[in-house]
Each structure stands twice: as C-alpha cells, then as structure tokens.
C-alpha positions as a Markdown table, in Angstrom:
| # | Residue | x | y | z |
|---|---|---|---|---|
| 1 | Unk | -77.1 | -26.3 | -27.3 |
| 2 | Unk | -75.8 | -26.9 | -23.6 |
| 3 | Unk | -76.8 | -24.1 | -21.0 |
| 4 | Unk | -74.4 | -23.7 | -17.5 |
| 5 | Unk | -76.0 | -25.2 | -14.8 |
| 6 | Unk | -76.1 | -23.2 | -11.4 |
| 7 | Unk | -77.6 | -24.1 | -8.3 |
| 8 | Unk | -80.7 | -22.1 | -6.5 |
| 9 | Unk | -78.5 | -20.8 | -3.8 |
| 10 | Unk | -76.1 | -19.2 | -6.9 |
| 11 | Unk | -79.6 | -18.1 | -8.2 |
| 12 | Unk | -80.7 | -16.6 | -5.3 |
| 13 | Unk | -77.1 | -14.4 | -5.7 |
| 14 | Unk | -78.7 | -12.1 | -8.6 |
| 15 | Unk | -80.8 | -9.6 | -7.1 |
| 16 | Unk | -83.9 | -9.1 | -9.9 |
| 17 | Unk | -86.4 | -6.1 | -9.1 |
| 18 | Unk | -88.9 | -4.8 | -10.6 |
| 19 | Unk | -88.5 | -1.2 | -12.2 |
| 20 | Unk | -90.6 | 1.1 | -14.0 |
| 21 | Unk | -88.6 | 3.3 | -17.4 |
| 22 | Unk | -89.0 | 6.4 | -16.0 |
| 23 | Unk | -86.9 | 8.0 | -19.3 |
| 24 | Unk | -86.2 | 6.5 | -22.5 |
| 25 | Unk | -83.7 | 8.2 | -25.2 |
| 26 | Unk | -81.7 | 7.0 | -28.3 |
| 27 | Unk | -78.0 | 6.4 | -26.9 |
| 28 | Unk | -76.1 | 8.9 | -29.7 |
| 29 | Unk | -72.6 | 7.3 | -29.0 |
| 30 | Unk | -73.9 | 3.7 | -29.5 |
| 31 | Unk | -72.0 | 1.8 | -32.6 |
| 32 | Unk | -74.9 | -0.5 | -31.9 |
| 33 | Unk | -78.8 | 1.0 | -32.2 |
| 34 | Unk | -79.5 | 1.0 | -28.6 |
| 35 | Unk | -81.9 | 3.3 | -25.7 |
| 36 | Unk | -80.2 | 4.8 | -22.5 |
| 37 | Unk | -82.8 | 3.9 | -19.6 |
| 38 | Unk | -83.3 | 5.6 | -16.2 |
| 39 | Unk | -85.2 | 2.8 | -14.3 |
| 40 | Unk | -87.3 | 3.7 | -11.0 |
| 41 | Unk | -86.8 | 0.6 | -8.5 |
| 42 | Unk | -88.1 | 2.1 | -5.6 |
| 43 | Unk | -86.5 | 1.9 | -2.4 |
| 44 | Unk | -83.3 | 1.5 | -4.3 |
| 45 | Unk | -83.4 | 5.0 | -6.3 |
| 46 | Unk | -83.4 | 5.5 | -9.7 |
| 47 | Unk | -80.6 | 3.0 | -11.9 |
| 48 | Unk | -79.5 | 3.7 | -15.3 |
| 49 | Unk | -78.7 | 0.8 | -18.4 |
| 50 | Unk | -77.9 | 1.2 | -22.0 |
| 51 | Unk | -80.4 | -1.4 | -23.9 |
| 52 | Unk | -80.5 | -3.5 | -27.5 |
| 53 | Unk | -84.1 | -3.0 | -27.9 |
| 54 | Unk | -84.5 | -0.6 | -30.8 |
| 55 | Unk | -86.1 | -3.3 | -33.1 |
| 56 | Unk | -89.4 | -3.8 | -31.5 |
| 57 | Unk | -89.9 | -0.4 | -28.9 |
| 58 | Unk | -89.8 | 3.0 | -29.1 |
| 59 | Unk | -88.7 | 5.6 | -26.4 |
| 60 | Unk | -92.5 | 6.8 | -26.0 |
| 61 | Unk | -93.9 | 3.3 | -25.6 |
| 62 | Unk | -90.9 | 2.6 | -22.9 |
| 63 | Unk | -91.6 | 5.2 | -20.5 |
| 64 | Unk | -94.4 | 3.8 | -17.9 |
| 65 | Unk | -93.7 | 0.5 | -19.0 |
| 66 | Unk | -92.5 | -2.0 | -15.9 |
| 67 | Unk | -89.5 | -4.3 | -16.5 |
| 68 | Unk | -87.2 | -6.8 | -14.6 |
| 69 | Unk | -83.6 | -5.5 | -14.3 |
| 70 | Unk | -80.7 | -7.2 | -12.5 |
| 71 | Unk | -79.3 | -4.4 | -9.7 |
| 72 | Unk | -76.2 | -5.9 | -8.2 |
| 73 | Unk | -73.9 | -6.4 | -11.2 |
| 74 | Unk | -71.0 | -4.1 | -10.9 |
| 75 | Unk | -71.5 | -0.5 | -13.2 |
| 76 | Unk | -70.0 | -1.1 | -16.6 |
| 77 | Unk | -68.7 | 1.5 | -19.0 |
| 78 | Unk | -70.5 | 1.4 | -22.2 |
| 79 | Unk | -68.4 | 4.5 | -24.8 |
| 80 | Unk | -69.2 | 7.2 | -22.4 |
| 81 | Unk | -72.5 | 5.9 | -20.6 |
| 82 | Unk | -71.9 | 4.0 | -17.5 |
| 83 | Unk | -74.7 | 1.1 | -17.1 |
| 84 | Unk | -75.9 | 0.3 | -13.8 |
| 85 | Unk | -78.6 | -2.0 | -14.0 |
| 86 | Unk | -79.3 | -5.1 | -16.3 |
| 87 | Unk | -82.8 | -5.7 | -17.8 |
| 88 | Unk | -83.8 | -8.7 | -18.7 |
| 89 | Unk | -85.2 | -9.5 | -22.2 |
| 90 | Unk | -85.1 | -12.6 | -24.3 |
| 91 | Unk | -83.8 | -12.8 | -28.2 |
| 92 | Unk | -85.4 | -13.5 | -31.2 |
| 93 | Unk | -84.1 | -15.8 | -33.6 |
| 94 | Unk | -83.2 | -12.5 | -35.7 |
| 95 | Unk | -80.7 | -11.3 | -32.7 |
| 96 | Unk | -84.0 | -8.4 | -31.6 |
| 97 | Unk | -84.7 | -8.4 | -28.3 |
| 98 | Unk | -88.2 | -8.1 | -26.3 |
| 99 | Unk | -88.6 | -7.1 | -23.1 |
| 100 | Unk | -89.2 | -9.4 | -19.9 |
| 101 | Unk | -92.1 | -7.8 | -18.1 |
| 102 | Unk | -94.4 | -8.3 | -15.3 |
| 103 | Unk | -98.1 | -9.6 | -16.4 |
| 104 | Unk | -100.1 | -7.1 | -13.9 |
| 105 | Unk | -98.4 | -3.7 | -12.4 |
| 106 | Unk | -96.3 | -4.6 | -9.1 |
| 107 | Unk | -95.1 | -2.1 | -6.7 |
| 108 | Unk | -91.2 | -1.0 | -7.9 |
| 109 | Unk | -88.8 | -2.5 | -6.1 |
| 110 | Unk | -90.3 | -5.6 | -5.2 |
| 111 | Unk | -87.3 | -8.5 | -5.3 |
| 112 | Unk | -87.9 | -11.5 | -7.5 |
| 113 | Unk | -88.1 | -14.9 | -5.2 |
C-alpha cells in the first residue's frame, strides 16, 4: 500500500483542535449506522459532524469524552445533516472505527502543532 506524501508546510494547512462531545445522538436519516456530534472547541464555538463510530461507542460514553477534529474543511451535506467538523479516528481491519483522543484532558480549543 503507497500513502500520498505531503510536505509539513501542507501539514501545517489542516487546522486540528481539540474538542470535547458535548452531545451524542443516533443520526435517524443515516443509510450508514452513524452518531450526529456537537463538538465544544472552545474559542471557536460549538461544531457539529456526522461520525462512523457505532461499532465500538455509545452516545452515553461519547459525551465528556475529548477528541481531535479537523475545523477548517468546508461544511458538507450529509442527507439532511450538514457536517462541520472532521474527527479523527483510525480503522480497524473490520472497517469500525476508534476514536483518536488525547492521553490526559487538555483545554478545548487548543491547536495541534
């Protein structure tokens, strides 16, 4: 498997913050078993993202939990939810998806360098 290669200055482009799930609900439209998020990331408000993580979390054990999300992609339509924020996770080989997320609580907001 060959990955793209980027530089560190395209790196530095994404804007990754730190969030905390402030609410955590089954998306009802989703052809795909997935949670709407509303993400607090501090000085930049509160973000919303649709997320593929139904395999290993439930809603109650997302809210309070930090994550890493991506804020400067462009909002994208998901059905009838509009997605505002990517969060970052890593796959399984079975296609689930866990959660990338800080080892110790960090203050929300707070840009990945």
């Amino acid at each position: 498997m060959t990955t793209q290669r980027f530089t560190f200055k395209q790196f530095q482009k994404f804007d990754i913050r730190v969030g905390t799930i402030i609410k955590a609900q089954p998306s009802p439209d989703a052809r795909v078993p997935s949670f709407q998020l509303e993400i607090d990331f501090g000085e930049l408000g509160r973000k919303r993202t649709s997320a593929r993580i139904t395999d290993h979390y439930t809603p109650g054990e997302l809210v309070g939990r930090q994550v890493l999300g991506v804020v400067n992609f462009p909002p994208k339509r998901i059905g009838k939810f509009v997605s505002e924020v990517l969060v970052l996770g890593g796959y399984e080989s079975d296609n689930s998806v866990r959660l990338l997320i800080p080892e110790q609580p960090i203050t929300n907001g707070v840009k990945l360098k």
